[in-house]
C-alpha positions in Angstrom: 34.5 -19.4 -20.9 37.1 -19.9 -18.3 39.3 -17.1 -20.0 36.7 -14.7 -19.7 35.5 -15.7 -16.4 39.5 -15.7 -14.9 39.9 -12.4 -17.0 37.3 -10.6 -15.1 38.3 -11.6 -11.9 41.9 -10.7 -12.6 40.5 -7.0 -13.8 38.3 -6.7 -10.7 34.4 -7.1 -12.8 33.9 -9.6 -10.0 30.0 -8.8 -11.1 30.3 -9.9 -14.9 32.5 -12.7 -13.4 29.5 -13.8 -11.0 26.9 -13.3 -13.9 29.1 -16.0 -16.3 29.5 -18.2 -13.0 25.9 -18.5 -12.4 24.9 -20.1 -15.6 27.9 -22.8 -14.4 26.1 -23.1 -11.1 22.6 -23.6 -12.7 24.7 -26.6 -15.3 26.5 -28.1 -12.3 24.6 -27.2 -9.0 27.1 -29.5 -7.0 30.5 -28.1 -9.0 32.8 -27.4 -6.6 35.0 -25.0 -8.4 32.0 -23.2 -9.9 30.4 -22.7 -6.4 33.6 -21.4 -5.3 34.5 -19.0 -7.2 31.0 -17.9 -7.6 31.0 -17.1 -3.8 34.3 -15.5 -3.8 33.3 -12.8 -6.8 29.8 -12.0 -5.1 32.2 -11.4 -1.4 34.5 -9.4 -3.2 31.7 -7.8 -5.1 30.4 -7.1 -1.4 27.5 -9.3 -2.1 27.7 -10.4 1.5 24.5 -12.0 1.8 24.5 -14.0 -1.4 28.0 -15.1 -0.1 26.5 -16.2 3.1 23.9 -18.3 1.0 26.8 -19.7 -1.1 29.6 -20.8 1.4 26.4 -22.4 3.5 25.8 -24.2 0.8 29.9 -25.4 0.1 30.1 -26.1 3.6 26.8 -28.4 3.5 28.8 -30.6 0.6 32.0 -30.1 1.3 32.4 -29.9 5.6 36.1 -31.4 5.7 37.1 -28.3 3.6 38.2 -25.5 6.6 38.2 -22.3 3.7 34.9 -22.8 3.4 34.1 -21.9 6.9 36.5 -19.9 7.7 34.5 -17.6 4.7 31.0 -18.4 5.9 31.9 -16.7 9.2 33.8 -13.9 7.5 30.3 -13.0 5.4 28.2 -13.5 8.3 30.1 -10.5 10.3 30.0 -8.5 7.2 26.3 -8.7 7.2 26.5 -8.0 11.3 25.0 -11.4 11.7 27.4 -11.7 14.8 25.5 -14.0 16.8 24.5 -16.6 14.2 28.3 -16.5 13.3 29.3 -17.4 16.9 26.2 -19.8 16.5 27.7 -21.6 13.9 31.4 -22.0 15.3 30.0 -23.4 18.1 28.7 -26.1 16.0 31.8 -27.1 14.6 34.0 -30.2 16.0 37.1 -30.7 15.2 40.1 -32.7 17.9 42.4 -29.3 16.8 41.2 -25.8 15.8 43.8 -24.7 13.4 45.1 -21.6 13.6 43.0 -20.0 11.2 39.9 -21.4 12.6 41.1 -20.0 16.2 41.8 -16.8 14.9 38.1 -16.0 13.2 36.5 -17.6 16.7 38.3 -14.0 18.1 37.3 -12.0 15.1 33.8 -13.1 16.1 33.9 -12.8 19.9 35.5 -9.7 19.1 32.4 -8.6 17.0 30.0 -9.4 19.9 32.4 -7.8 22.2 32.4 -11.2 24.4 36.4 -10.3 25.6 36.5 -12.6 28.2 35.6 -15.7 25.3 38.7 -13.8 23.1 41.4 -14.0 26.1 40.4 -18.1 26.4 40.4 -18.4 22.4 44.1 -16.4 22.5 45.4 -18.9 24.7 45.5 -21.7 22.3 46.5 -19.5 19.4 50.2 -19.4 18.0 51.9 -16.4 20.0 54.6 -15.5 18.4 52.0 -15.2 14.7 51.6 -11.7 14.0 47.7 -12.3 13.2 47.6 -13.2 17.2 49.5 -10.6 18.3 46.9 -8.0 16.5 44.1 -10.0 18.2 45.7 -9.2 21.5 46.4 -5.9 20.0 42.4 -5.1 19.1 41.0 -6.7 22.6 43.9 -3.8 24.6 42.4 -1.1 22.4 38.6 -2.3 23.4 39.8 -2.1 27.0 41.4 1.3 26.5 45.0 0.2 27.2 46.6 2.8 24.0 49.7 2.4 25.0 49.9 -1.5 25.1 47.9 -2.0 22.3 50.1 0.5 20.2 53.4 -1.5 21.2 52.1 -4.7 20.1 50.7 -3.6 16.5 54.3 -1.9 16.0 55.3 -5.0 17.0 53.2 -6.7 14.5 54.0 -4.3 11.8 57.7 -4.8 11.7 57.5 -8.6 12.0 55.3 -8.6 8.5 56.6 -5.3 7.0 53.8 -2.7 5.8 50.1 -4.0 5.5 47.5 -0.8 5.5 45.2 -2.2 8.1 48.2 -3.4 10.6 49.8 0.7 9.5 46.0 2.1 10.3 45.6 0.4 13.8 49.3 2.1 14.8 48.4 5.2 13.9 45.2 4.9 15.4 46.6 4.2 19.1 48.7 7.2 18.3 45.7 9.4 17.7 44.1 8.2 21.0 47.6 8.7 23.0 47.6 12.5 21.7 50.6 12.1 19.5 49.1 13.6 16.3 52.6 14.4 14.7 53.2 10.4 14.7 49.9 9.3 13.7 50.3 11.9 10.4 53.6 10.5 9.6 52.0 6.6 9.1 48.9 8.2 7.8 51.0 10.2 5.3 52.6 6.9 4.5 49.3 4.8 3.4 47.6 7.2 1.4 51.2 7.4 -0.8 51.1 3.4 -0.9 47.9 3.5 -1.8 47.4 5.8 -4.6 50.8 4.1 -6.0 48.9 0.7 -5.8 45.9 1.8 -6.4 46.3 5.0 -9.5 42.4 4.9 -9.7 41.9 6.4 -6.3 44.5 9.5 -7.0 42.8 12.6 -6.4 43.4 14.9 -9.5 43.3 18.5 -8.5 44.1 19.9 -11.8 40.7 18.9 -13.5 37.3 19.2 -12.6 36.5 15.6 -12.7 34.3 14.9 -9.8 33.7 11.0 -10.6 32.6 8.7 -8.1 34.1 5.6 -7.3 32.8 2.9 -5.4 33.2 1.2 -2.6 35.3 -2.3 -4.1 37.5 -4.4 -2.4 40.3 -2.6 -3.6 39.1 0.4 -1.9 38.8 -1.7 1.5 42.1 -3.1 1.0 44.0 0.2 0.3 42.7 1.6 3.7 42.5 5.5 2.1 39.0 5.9 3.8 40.0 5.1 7.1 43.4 6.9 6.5 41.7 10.0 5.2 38.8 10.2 8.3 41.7 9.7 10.8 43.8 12.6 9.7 40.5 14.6 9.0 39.7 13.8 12.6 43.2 15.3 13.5 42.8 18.4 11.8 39.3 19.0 13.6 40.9 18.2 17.0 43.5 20.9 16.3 40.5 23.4 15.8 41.6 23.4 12.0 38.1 23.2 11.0 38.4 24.5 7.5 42.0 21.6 6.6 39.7 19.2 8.1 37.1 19.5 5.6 39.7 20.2 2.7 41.2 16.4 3.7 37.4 14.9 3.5 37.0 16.3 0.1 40.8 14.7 -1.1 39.5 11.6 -0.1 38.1 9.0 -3.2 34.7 10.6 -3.7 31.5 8.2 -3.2 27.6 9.0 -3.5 26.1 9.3 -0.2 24.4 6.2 0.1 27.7 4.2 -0.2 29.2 6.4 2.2 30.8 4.2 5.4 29.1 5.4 8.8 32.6 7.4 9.7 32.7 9.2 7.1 29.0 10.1 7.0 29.2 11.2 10.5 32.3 13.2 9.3 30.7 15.0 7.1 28.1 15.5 9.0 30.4 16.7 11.8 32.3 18.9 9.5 29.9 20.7 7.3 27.6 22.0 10.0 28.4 25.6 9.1 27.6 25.2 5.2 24.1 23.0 6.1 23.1 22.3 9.7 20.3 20.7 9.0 22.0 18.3 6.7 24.5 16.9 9.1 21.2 16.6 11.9 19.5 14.7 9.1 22.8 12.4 9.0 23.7 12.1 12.4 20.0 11.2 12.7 20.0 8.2 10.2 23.2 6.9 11.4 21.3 7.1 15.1 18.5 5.4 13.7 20.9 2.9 11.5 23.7 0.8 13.7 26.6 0.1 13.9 27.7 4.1 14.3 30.9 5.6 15.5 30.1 6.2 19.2 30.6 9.8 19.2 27.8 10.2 17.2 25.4 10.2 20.2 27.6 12.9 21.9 27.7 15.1 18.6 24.4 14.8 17.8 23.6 16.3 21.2 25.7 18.9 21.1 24.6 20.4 18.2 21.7 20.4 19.1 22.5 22.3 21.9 24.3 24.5 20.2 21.9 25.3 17.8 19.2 26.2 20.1 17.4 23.0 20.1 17.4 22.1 23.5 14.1 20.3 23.1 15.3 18.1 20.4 18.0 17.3 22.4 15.7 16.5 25.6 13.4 14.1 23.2 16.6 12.2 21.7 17.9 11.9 25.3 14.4 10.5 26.5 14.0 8.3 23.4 17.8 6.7 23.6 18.3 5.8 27.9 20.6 2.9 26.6 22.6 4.7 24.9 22.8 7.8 27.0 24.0 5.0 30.2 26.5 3.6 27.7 28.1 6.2 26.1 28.3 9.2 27.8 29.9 10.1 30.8 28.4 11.4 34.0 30.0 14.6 33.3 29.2 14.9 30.1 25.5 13.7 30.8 25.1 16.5 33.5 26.4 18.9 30.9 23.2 18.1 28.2 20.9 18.2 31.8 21.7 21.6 32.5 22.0 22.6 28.8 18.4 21.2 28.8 17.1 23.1 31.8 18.5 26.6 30.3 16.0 26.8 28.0 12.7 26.8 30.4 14.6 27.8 33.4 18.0 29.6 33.1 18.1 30.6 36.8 18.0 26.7 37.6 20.4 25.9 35.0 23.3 27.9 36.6 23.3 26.2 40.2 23.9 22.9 37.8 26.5 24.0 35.7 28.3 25.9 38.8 28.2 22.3 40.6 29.4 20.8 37.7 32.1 23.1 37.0 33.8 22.3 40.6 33.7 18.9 40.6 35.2 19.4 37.0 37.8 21.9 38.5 38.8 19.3 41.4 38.9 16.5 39.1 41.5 18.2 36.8 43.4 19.8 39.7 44.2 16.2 41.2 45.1 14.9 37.3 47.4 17.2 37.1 49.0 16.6 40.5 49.2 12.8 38.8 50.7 13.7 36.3 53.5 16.2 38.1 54.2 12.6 40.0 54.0 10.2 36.5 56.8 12.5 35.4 59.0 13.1 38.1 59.2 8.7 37.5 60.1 9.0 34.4 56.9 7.4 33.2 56.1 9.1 29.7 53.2 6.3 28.8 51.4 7.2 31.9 51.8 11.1 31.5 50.7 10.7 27.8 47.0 8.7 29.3 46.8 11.6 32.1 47.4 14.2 29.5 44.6 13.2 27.2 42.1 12.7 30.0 43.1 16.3 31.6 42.4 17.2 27.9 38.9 15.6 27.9 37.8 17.0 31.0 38.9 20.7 30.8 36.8 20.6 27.0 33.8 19.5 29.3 34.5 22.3 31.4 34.7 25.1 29.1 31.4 23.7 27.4 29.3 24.6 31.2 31.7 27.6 31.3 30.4 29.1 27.7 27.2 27.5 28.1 26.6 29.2 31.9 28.2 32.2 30.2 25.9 32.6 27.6 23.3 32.9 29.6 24.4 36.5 31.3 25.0 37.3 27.8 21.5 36.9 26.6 20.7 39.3 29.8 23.4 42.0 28.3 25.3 41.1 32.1 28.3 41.2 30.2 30.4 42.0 33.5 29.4 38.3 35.0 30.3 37.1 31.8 33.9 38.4 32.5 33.9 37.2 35.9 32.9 34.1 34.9 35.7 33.5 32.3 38.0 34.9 34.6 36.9 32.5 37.8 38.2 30.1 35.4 40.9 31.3 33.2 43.8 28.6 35.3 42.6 26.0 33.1 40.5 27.0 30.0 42.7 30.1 29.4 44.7 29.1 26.2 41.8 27.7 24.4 40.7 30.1 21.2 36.8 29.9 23.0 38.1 31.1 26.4 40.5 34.4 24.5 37.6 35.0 21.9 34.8 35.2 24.4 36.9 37.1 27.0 38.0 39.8 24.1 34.3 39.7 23.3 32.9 40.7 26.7 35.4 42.9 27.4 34.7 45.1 24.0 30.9 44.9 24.5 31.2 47.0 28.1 32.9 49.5 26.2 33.7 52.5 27.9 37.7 52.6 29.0 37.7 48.3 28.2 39.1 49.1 24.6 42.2 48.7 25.8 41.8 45.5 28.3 40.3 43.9 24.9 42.7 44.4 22.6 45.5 41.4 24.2 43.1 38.9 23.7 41.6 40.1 20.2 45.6 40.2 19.4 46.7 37.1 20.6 44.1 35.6 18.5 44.4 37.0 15.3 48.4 36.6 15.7 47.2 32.8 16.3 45.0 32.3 13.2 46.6 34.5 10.5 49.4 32.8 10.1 48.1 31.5 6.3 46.6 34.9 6.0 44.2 37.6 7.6 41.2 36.4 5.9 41.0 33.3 7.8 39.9 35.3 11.1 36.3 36.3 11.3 35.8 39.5 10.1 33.6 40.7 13.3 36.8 40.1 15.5 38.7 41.8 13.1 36.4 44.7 13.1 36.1 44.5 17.0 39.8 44.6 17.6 40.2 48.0 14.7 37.8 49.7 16.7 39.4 48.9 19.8 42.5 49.9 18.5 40.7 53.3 17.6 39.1 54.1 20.7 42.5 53.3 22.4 44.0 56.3 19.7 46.0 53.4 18.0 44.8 54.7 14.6 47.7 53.3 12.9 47.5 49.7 13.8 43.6 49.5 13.0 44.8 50.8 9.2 47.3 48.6 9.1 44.6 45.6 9.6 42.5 47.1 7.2 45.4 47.5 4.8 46.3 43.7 5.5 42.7 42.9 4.3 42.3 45.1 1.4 45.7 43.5 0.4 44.5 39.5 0.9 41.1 40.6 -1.3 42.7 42.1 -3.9 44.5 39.3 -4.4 42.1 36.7 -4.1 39.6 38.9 -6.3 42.8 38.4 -9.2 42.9 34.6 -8.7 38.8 34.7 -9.5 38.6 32.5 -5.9 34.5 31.1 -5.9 34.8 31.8 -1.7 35.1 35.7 -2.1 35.6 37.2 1.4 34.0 40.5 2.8 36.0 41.3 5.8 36.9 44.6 4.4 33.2 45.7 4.1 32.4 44.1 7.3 34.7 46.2 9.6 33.9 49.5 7.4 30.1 48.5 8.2 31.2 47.8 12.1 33.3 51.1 12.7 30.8 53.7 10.5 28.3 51.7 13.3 30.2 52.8 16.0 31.0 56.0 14.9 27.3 56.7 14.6 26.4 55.3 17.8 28.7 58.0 19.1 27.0 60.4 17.0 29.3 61.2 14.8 27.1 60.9 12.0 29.7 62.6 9.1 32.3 60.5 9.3 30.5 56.9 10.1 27.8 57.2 7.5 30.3 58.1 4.6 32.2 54.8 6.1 28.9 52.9 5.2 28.7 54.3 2.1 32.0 53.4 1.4 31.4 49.7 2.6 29.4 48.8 0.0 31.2 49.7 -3.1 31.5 48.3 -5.4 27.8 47.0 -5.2 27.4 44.1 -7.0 29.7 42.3 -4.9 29.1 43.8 -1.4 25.3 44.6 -1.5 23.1 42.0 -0.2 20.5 41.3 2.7 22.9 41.2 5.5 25.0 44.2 4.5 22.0 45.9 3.5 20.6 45.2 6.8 23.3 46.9 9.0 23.4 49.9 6.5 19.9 50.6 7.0 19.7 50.6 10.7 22.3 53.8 10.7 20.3 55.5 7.6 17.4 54.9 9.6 18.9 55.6 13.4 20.0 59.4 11.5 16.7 60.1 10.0 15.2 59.4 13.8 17.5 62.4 15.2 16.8 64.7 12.7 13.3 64.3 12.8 13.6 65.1 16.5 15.8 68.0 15.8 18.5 66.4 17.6 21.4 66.8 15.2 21.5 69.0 11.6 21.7 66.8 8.3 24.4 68.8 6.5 24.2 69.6 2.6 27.6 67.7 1.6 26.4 64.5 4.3 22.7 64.6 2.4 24.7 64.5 -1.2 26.6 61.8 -0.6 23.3 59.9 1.1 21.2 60.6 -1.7 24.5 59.8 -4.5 24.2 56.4 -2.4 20.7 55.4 -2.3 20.4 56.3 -5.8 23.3 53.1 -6.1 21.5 50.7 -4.2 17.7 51.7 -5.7 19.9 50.3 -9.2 21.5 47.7 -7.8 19.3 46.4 -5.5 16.4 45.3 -7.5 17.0 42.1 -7.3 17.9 41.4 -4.0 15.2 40.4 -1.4 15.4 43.0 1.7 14.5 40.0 4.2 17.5 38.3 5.6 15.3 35.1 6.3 15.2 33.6 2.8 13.8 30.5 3.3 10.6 32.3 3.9 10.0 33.3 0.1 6.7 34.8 0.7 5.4 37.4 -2.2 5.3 40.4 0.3 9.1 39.6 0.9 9.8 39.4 -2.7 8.0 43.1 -3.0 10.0 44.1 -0.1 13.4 44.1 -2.1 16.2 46.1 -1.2 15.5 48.7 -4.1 11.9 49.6 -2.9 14.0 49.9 0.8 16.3 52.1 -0.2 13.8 54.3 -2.1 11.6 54.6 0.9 14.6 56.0 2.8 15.4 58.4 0.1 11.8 59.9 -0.2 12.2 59.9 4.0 15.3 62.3 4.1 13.9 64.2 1.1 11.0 65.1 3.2 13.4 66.2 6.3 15.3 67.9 4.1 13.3 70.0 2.2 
């Protein structure tokens, strides 16, 4: 029995081990050594409540023993039974805390964020022991001190040599200091340990295993979830949306419910283009389920916001005051207020965001002044704290600036919307948000802006193609080819679409699953243009040509943007405005003809979640044979 008990342990089936134990403890309800190692199995098995019940009941007949209360209060803050824990110290007498014993009265005070109790518990601990110098560590990072906190957990580290959760907490302080590159490297250097301890956590790319594991100890101990989040977090930060959600799926894969609130919110946070109303469904259980990672709140509301849900946003606001007080800033919090507002009463929404933008603007100008002074000292620790708040603030600024923005935008005022941007381009003028929506504004008030546009359509493209063209949205792609043509710069808006044609061909050959349609996008955007300028020869035939081959390009959207042309030409000849020429009408009726084949299947409603019988009628075939009949009758 005792083989096959120690064997299981030893192997990690600390489940099967608490099984055999059990029987033991039902024999011998006062065996020490079966108690024991009963409630060690169910705390490494996570069992934290059972634990709890366990090392109660192994302190009750064994109080001299210090382990076993030292464990007790380690279950109950695994439970969050935080005040019953601190309950329970209290109760303890003894002429000299050990170390140990000191040490856990932190980890407790720490939990119930009492940091005043912590500072009079470190006084009395060892301080030249590592574990106290992580204490003092932990309570610096709680008070926001990066920098000190970061000096003594390197401090700690290279007294004891690597240990994943001292590595973590280093890189950590890096991450909130801004120094990404140093935070990767230690990052970098636990998920290697790990998966070298640890082979059953290795990712394996090659196969199409998609296993779960769970959330054991030895998953806890290797620190690869926190390690993973953290340089997700990284990548999101440095607007590399799409690496950051490539790092969340390298990470050991767990079923939802196990999930640890980080890396729920996470996804949540990261995933919002494949599923929004997935990630508000998380964010919204992790709201509803604490502890969460403090963002959350923040998030939540912004995507809200974002989404056009300004309501929801007011009700979650309303319904969470505490919150709201505790953990957003005044800026911030006047940011969701005018948000809010915009949706009733635009007009009164833009006093609020113009107030907020200025005390935003003075707030950054007098930072950086700090920080001109913070290096002329020589003080780098100081210009690193400065540098991440101007950081903070200027991303609350351009959030008023795009929302106040979008508001002339929704009014087709696309000229205040450059104004805007430009009042304040000193600051928010080398964020992609700022250059796209400048480039954006510019190109919608057409006439002789083509040219003004293309710089900032250019800078950005030059920014993000660097692992290839198809990782820039086709519709600024398109935007900056026409550009390019109505500025007579033919040959650069072919060599874009050449650059595209290129990167499709050679995903089509690798059979990639996340097939790209940029090149039918900016045919579909310039034949637009070109008819809107009614030049109806050349930009229906680009149409036409934008959906070949059609059983990879023909679909509701496309379809969508097709039609209006087909439709906007039939309007003029009807009215005798323009002459539908015999070669045009060929190729128009060679075209339908296509799509009445291959669009039989495919619903003509872009809303799909609708699914209603009449849309199903409605497909893209019975479309496309309605226009056909329509030019039929106009021609003959």
């Amino acid at each position: 029995m005792n083989a096959a008990i120690y064997g299981c342990i030893r192997d990690g089936e600390y489940n099967n081990a608490a099984n055999m134990l059990e029987n033991q403890v039902n024999r011998f309800p006062k065996s020490r050594a079966a108690l024991s190692l009963l409630a060690l199995c169910c705390y490494y098995d996570q069992d934290y409540t059972r634990a709890v019940g366990l090392y109660t009941r192994l302190t009750e007949l064994f109080p001299a023993v210090e382990d076993y209360q030292i464990y007790r209060v380690h279950a109950l803050l695994k439970i969050g039974a935080v005040a019953e824990a601190t309950d329970y110290l209290s109760q303890i007498h003894t002429d000299k805390c050990s170390q140990r014993m000191l040490l856990i009265n932190v980890a407790a005070r720490i939990d119930d964020e009492d940091l005043d109790a912590c500072k009079g518990i470190l006084n009395d601990c060892v301080p030249d022991d590592p574990k106290t110098i992580c204490a003092e560590a932990t309570l610096d990072f709680m008070e926001g001190k990066y920098d000190d906190a970061l000096a003594k957990f390197s401090n700690a580290y290279n007294l004891i040599g690597f240990e994943a959760n001292v590595a973590y907490n280093v890189a950590l302080c890096h991450y909130m200091l801004v120094q990404h590159s140093e935070a990767g490297d230690i990052i970098e250097e636990i998920i290697t340990r790990a998966v070298e301890q640890y082979p059953q956590f290795k990712l394996d790319n090659s196969s199409n295993d998609h296993s779960f594991v769970f959330n054991s100890f030895a998953l806890q101990e290797s620190f690869l979830v926190e390690a993973y989040n953290l340089k997700a977090a990284i990548q999101y930060n440095d607007k590399n949306y799409q690496g950051a959600l490539n790092i969340m799926d390298s990470m050991p894969q767990r079923k939802d419910e196990e999930l640890d609130p980080v890396s729920l919110h996470n996804n949540a946070l990261f995933d919002t283009d494949q599923d929004v109303n997935a990630s508000f469904d998380k964010m919204k259980f992790l709201l509803s389920n604490p502890p969460f990672p403090p963002v959350t709140f923040k998030n939540i509301l912004t995507l809200y916001c974002k989404h056009g849900y300004q309501d929801v946003a007011a009700d979650i606001l309303a319904e969470n005051s505490e919150l709201a007080y505790d953990l957003l800033s005044q800026d911030v919090n006047d940011f969701f207020g005018a948000s809010i507002m915009s949706m009733e009463s635009p007009d009164g929404a833009i006093p609020k965001f113009q107030i907020t933008c200025k005390k935003l603007s003075a707030s950054i100008r007098l930072l950086v002044k700090t920080l001109d002074d913070a290096k002329s000292s020589g003080n780098s620790d100081e210009a690193h704290t400065i540098e991440s708040n101007i950081a903070k603030k200027i991303d609350i600024l351009l959030c008023n600036v795009m929302a106040q923005a979008s508001i002339y935008w929704e009014r087709e005022d696309y000229s205040m919307v450059e104004h805007l941007l430009t009042n304040h381009a000193e600051y928010c003028c080398n964020h992609d948000e700022w250059i796209l929506n400048m480039g954006h504004c510019i190109f919608a008030q057409q006439g002789g802006k083509f040219k003004d546009c293309i710089k900032y359509y250019e800078s950005f493209v030059n920014t993000h193609s660097l692992e290839g063209i198809l990782q820039v949205s086709p519709i600024v792609l398109a935007n900056l080819c026409v550009s390019y043509i109505m500025n007579d710069e033919n040959e650069a808006a072919e060599e874009i679409m050449k650059r595209v044609d290129r990167e499709e061909i050679s995903q089509a050959d690798r059979n990639s699953l996340d097939a790209k349609q940029h090149g039918c996008i900016i045919d579909l955007v310039i034949g637009t243009l070109y008819c809107e300028k009614g030049n109806y020869t050349f930009g229906i035939t680009r149409i036409c040509k934008s959906l070949r081959p059609f059983d990879k390009k023909l679909d509701a959207d496309t379809w969508y943007y097709a039609k209006r042309c087909f439709l906007a030409l039939a309007d003029k000849v009807a009215k005798q405005m323009i002459i539908l020429k015999r070669h045009l009408a060929d190729a128009l009726f060679e075209f339908l003809d296509d799509v009445i084949i291959y669009g039989r299947e495919l619903e003509a409603s872009i809303q799909h979640e609708t699914g209603s019988a009449e849309d199903k009628a409605n497909s893209v075939s019975v479309e496309a044979l309605k226009l056909r009949a329509t030019f039929e009758k106009l021609m003959y």
